[in-house]
Every structure is written in C-alpha cells, then in structure tokens.
C-alpha positions as CSV (number, residue, x, y, z in Angstrom):
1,X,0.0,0.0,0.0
2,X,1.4,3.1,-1.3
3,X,4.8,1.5,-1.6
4,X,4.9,0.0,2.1
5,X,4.9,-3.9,2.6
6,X,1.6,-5.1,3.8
7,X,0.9,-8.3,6.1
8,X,-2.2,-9.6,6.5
9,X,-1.6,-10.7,10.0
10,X,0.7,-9.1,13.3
11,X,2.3,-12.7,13.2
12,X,3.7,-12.6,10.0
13,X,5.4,-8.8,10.3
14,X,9.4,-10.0,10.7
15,X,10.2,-7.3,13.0
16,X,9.7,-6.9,17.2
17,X,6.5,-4.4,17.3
18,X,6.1,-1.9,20.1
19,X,2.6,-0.5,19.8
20,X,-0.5,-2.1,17.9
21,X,-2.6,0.6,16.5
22,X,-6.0,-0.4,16.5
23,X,-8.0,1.4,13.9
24,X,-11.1,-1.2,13.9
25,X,-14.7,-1.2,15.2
26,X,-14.7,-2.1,18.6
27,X,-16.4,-5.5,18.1
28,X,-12.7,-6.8,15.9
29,X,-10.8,-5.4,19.3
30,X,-10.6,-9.4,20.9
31,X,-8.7,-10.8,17.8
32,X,-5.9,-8.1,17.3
33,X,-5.2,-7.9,21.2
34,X,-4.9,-11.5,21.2
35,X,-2.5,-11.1,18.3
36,X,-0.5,-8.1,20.2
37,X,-0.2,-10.4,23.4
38,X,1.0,-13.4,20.8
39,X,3.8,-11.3,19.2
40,X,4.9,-9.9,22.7
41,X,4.0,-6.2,21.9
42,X,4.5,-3.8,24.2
43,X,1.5,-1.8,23.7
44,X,-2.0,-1.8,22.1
45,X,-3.7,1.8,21.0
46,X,-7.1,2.4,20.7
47,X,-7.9,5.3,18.1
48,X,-10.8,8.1,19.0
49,X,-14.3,5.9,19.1
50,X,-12.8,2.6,19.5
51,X,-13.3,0.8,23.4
52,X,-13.1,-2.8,24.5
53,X,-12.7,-2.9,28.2
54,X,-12.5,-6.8,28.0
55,X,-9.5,-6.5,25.6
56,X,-8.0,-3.7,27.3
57,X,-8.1,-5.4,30.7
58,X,-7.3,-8.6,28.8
59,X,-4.0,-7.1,27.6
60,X,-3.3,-4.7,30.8
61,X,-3.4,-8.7,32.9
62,X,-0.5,-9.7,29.9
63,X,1.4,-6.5,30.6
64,X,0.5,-4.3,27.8
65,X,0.1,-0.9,28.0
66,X,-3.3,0.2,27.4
67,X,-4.5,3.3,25.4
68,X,-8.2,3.4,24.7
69,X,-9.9,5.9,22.8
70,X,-7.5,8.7,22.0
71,X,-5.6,9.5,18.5
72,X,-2.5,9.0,18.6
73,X,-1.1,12.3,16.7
74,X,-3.2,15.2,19.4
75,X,-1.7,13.0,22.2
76,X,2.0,12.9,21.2
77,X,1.8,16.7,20.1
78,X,0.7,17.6,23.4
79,X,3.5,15.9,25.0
80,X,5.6,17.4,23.0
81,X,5.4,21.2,24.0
C-alpha cells in the first residue's frame, strides 16, 4: 500500500513491534489484542471511538500498556510542547 509492505496478519510482520494501533470497530478489538499479546508487543492503542474494556483489561493482565480511545497524533503533540 502506497509503496509499504503489507501483512495480513501481526504474526507474520518479521520485526519486534512496540505498539499495535488499532484502527477497527470495537467488536474486531478481541482478535488483534490476542495477536498483540502473541507477538509480545508492548502496547495496544485504541484510536478516538474505538473501546473494548475486556481486551483492554485482557492485555493490561498480559502486561501491555493500554490506550483506549484517543488518536495518537493530538496525544504525542501535546507531550511534545
């Protein structure tokens, strides 16, 4: 997709990831935090509008960091200044 490699699944990306960004309804949450917890990520992120407390507490009991319903860019901008 627009010149970047694509895989269809967190298992088959070759490098360690850091932080899943899930930009999904909130029903598809379960499936890509199981993923995140599979490939040892560090982290799972929520975009605006999408919550799974399930998942989140799911992933927060395998040591993930949790970020539920916030975008990513306003946050790190604000931390930023």
């Amino acid at each position: 997709m627009l010149g970047e490699k694509c895989y269809a699944r967190l298992e088959d990306i070759p490098e360690k990831i850091d932080i899943v960004d899930i930009f999904r309804r909130s029903e598809l949450v379960p499936e890509i935090v199981d993923a995140a917890i599979r490939i040892g990520a560090r982290a799972v992120w929520m975009q605006e509008g999408v919550v799974n407390e399930t998942s989140a507490e799911k992933a927060r009991r395998a040591g993930l960091t949790v970020i539920m319903d916030l975008c990513m860019v306003p946050e790190h901008q604000k931390r930023q200044r």
